[in-house]
C-alpha positions in Angstrom: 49.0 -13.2 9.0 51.1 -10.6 10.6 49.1 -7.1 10.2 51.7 -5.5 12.4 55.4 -6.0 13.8 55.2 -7.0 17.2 58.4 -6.8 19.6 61.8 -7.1 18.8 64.7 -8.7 20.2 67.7 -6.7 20.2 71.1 -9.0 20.3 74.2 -7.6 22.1 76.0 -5.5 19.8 79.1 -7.1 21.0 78.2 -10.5 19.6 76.5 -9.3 16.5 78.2 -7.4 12.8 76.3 -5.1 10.4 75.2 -6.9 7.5 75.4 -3.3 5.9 78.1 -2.9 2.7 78.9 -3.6 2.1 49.2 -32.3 8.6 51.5 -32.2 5.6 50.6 -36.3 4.8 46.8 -35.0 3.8 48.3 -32.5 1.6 47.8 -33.0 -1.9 51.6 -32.6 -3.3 52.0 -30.4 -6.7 53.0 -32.6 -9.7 57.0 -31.1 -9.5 59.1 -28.3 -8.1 59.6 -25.3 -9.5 60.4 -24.6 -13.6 61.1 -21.5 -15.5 63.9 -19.1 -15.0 64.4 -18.6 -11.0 67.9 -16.9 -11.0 68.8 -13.3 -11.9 71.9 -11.6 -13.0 73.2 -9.7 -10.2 70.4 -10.2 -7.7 70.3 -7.9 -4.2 68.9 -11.2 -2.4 69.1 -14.5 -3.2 67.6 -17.4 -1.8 67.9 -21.4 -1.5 66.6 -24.3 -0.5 64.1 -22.9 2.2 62.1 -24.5 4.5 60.0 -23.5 7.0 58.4 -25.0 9.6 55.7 -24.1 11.8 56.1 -26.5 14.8 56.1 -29.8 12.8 53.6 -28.4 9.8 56.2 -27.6 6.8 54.7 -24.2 5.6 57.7 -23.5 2.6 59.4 -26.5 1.1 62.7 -26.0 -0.8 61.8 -22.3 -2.4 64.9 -20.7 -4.3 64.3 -17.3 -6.1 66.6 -14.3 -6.6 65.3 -10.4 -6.2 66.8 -8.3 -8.8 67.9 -4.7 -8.4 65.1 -2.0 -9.1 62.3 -4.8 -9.9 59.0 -5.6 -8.5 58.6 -9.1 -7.9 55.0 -10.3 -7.4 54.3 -13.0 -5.4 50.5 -15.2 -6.3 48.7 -17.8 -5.2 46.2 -19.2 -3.5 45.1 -18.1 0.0 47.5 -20.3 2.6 50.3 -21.1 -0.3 53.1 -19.7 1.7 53.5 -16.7 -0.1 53.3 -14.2 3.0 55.1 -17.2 5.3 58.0 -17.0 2.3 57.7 -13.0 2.5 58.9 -12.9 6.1 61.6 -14.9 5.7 63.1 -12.0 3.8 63.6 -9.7 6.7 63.3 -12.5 9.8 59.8 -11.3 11.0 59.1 -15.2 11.2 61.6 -14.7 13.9 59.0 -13.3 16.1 57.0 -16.5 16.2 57.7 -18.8 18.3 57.4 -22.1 17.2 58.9 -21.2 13.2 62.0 -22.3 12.3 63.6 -22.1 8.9 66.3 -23.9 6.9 68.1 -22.9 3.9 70.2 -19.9 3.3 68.7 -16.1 2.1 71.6 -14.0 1.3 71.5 -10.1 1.0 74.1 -8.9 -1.1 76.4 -11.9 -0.5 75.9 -11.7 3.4 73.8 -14.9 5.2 70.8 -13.3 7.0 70.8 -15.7 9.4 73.9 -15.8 10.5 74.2 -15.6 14.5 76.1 -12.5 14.2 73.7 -10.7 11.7 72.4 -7.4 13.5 68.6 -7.9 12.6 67.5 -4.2 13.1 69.8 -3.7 10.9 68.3 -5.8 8.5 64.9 -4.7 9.4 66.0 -1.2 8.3 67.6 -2.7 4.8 64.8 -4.7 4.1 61.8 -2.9 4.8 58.5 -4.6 5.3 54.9 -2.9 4.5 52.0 -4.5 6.1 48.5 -5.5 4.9 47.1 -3.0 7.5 48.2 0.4 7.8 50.4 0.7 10.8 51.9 4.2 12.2 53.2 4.6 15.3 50.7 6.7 17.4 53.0 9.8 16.5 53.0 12.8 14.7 53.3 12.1 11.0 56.9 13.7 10.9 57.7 12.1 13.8 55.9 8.6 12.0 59.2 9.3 8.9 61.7 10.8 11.6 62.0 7.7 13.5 64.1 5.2 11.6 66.9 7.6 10.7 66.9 8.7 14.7 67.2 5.6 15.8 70.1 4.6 13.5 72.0 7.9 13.5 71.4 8.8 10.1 70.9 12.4 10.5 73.6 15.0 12.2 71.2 17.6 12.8 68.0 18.6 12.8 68.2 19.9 9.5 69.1 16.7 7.7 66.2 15.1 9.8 64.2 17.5 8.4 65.4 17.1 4.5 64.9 13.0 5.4 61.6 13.3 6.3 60.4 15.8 3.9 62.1 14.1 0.9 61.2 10.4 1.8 57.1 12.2 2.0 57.6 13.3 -1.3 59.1 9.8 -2.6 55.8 8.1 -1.0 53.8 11.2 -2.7 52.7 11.9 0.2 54.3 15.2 0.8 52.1 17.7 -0.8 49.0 16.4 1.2 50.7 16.7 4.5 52.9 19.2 4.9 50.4 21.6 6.5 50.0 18.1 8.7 53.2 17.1 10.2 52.3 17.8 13.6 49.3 16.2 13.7 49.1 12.5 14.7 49.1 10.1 11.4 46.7 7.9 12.8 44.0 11.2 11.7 45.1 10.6 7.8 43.2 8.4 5.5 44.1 4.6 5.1 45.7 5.6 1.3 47.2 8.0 3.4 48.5 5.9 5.8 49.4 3.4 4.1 51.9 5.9 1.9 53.2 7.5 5.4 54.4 3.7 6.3 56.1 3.4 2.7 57.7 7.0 3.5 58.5 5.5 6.9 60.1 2.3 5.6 61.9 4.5 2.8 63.5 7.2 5.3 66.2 4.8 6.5 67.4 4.0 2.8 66.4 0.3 2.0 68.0 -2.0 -0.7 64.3 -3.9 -0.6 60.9 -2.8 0.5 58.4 -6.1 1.2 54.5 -5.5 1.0 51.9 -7.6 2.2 48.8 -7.0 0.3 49.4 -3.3 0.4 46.1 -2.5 -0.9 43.6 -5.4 0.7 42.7 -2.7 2.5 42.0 0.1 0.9 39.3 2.1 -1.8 40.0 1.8 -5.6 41.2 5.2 -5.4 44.2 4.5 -2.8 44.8 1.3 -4.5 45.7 3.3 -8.2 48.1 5.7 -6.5 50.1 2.8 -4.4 50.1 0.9 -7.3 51.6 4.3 -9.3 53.6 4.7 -6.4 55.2 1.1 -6.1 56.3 2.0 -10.1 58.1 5.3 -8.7 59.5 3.4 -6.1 61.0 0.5 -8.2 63.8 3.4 -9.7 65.4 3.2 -6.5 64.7 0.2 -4.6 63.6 -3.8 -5.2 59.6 -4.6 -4.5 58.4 -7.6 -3.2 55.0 -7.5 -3.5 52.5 -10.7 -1.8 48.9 -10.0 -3.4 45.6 -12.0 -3.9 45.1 -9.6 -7.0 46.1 -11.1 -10.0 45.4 -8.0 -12.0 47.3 -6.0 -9.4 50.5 -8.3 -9.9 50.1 -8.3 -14.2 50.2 -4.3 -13.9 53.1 -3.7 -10.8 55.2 -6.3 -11.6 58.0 -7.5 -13.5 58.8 -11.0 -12.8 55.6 -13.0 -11.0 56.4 -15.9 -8.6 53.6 -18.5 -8.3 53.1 -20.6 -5.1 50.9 -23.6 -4.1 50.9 -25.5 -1.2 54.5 -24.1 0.2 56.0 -24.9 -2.7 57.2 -22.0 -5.7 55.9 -23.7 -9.0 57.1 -20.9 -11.5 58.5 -18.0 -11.5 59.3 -16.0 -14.6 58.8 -12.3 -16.5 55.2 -11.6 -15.4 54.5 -11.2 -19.4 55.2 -14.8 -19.7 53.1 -16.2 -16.6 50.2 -14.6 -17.4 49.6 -15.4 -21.4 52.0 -18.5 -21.7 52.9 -20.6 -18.0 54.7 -23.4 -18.2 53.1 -25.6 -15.3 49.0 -26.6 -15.4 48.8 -25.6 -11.7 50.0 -21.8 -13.1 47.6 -22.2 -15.7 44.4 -23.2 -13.2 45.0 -20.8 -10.8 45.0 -17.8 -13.6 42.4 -19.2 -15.2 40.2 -19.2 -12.5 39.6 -23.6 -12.1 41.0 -23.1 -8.6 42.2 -20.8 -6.0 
């Protein structure tokens, strides 16, 4: 697993377009593909029919799902499912390994993210990813939030930057405990402080979708209450997609739950229904504790 985003590849801005407005044989196979309700009305994202490969190991076979505006999206199963694997596929991050390859198409508001001539920083900054460890640049803290909208020109002046950074602190509730800080490295804060500084910093270039990667593996019971009251605040103005071990964590965040087993998506459906009435035995095993 990815606990950090390593280098990126920047194409030629000539060649590329916004995508803004806009052993497998050992495996033991599940009994069938998915069932229950996979599409949404209106969806931000929406993908189909993706595969991905590690080398010549399939890791995701044939997933289709849609992300709904202003929904968190849990996404369960056991360790090695796919689930994280499927996550990265949603901003390209898989790009940055070598020997992965996908198939399939994952569309963001109509547009094919894997187009040749998608402009994948661009995506990057529309479809934010938080990571299982917290990450900050080795920066101030308002430098940590100022960096994204410097980068892609989304302030005129130093006084927008500074209405940016101070509102996207107090989105990730973050603000109040830091703004006697904001000079002072982020790497000093707390890991539920940290953690919430790389929200704000993934929410200060306005994303239609915010991924997280067990958000919360690392962190005390404390930090893990007010991420998971933060993720609910959040959901107003952006889509979740959130991969986590916690069962209990995805019955309280989320909306609609996504199970996965063995690279494949076996249900997906309102979390309300997954958790008291699955439709598939292998749903019903894993949350009742026979495997996984």
């Amino acid at each position: 697993m990815l606990d950090q985003p390593q280098a990126l590849t920047v194409q030629n801005p000539a060649e590329t377009t916004d995508v803004a407005p806009l052993p497998p044989a050992e495996r033991e196979e599940p009994e069938s593909k998915t069932v229950g309700r996979v599409t949404v009305d209106k969806p931000v994202m929406t993908a189909r029919n993706v595969n991905v490969y590690y080398g010549e190991k399939q890791a995701i076979n044939d997933v289709s799902i849609d992300i709904a505006y202003n929904e968190v999206l849990a996404m369960i199963g056991p360790s090695g499912c796919g689930k994280s694997t499927f996550l990265r596929c949603l901003n390209r991050m898989n790009d940055t390994i070598e020997s992965a390859r996908m198939t399939g198409t994952i569309e963001l508001e109509g547009h094919d993210i894997y187009d040749r001539k998608t402009d994948v920083v661009t995506l990057r900054a529309r479809v934010g990813m938080v990571f299982q460890k917290p990450n900050p640049f080795p920066k101030s803290v308002y430098e940590n939030v100022a960096y994204g909208p410097k980068i892609h020109g989304l302030a005129r002046n130093q006084t927008e930057l500074d209405e940016i950074v101070e509102g996207s602190l107090n989105r990730a509730g973050l603000w109040d405990e830091v703004k006697d800080r904001l000079n002072q490295p982020g790497t000093g804060l707390s890991g539920g402080q940290q953690q919430r500084l790389c929200i704000a910093r993934s929410i200060a270039v306005s994303p239609d979708i915010i991924l997280m990667d067990e958000p919360c593996s690392a962190l005390d019971p404390i930090a893990t209450a007010r991420i998971e009251e933060l993720i609910d605040e959040l959901r107003r103005n952006y889509s979740i997609v959130i991969v986590t071990h916690s069962m209990q964590q995805a019955a309280r965040v989320s909306q609609r739950t996504a199970y996965f087993h063995l690279g494949v998506l076996i249900e997906v459906g309102d979390t309300s229904t997954i958790f008291t009435n699955p439709r598939h035995k292998l749903t019903e095993d894993y949350l009742t504790g026979r495997f996984g």
